[in-house]
ROTORBA-929868 format. One record per residue: residue in one letter; z, y, x of N, C-alpha, C in turn. Coordinates in steps of 0.001 Angstrom, whole numbers, plus 500000, padded with zeros to 6 digits. Atoms other than C-alpha are relative to their C-alpha. Layout:
// ROTORBA-929868
AZYXZYXZYX ...
//
This chain:
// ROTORBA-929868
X500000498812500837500000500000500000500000501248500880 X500281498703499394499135503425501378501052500829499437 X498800498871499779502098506161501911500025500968498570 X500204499400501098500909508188498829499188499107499058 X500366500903500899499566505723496807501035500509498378 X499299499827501413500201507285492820500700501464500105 X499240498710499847501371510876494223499131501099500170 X500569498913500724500013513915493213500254501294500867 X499980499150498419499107516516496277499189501512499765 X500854499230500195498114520018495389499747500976501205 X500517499911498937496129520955498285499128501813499989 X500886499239499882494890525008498584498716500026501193 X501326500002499059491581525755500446499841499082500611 X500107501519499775491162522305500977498301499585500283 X501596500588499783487290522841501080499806500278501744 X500345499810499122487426523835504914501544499591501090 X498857499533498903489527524101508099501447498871499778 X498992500753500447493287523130507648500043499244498814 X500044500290501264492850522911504150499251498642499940 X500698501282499859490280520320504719500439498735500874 X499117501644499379492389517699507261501033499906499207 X498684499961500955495374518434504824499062498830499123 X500483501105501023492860516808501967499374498577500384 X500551501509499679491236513986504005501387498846500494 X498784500569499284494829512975505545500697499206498629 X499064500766501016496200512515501916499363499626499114 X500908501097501017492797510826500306500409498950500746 X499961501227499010493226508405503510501550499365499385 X498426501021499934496778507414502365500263500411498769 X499885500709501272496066507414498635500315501090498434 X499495499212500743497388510525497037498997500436498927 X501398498954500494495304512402494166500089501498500461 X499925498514499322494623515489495018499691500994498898 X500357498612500771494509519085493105499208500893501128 X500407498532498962492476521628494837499791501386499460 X499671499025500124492561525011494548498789500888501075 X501116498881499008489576527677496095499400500595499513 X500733499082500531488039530281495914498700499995499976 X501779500207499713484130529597497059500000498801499137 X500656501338500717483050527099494338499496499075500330 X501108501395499683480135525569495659500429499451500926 X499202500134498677482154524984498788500984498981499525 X498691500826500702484813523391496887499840498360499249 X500456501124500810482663521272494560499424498851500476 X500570501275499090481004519546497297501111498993501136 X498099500848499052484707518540499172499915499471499233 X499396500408500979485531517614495919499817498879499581 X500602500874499866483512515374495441499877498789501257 X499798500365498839483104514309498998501507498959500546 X499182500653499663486523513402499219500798499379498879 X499432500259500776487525512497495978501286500040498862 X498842499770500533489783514329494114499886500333498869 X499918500074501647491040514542490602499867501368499264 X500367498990500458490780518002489919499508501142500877 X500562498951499206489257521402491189500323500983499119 X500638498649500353489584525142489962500131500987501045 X500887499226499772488204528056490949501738500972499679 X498653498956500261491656530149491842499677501804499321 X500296498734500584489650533576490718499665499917498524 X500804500157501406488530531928487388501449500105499128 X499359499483501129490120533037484454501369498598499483 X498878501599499950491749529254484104500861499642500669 X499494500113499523493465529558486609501273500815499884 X499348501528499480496523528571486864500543499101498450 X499923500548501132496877527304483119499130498693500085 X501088500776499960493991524844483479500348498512501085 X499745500589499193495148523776486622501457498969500082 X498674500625500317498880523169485588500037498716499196 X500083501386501031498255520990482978499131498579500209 X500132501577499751496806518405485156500478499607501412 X499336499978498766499160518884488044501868499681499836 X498230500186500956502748518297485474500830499152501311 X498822500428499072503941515663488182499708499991501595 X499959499852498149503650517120491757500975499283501011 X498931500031498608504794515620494901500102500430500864 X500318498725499036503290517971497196499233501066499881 X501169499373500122501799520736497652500053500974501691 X500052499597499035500462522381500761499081501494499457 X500560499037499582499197526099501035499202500874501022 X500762499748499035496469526985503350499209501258499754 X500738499177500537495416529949501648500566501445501349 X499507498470499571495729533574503683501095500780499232 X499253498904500958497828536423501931498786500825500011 X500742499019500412495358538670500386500462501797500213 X499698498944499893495354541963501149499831501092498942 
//
C-alpha cells in the first residue's frame, strides 16, 4: 500500500516548479490530489497528466466554493503559490 493511499492533498500551483514535484511525489504514493492555479491551460494539462481529482481556476468566480465541496476531507495541503502583490 502506498503512504497516501485514500488521502486527500490540496496541492497550489501544482502545474509547474515546486508545485509540480509536490503533485508527482503525492500521485507516486497514492494521494488524490486538489489543484489550485491560476494559468488554466497549464493546469489542465498537469491535471490530467498526473491524475488528479479536481482542478479550479483560483481567479474563477468558483473559486473557493466549487473547490471546497470536493476537498470536505483534507489531509494535506501544500502552498506553492507567491503572495500577490
Amino acid at each position: 500500500m502506498k503512504r497516501l493511499e485514500g488521502k486527500v492533498a490540496i496541492i497550489t500551483g501544482a502545474a509547474r516548479g515546486m508545485g509540480e514535484a509536490h503533485a508527482r511525489l503525492f500521485s507516486q504514493e497514492g494521494a488524490k490530489k486538489e489543484e489550485l492555479q491560476e494559468k488554466q491551460e497549464l493546469a489542465l494539462s498537469k491535471m490530467k497528466e498526473l491524475g488528479n481529482e479536481y482542478f479550479d481556476n483560483i481567479v474563477s468566480g468558483n473559486y473557493p466554493k466549487g473547490f471546497v465541496d470536493h476537498a470536505i476531507d483534507i489531509n494535506r495541503a501544500i502552498n506553492n503559490l507567491p503572495p500577490r502583490k
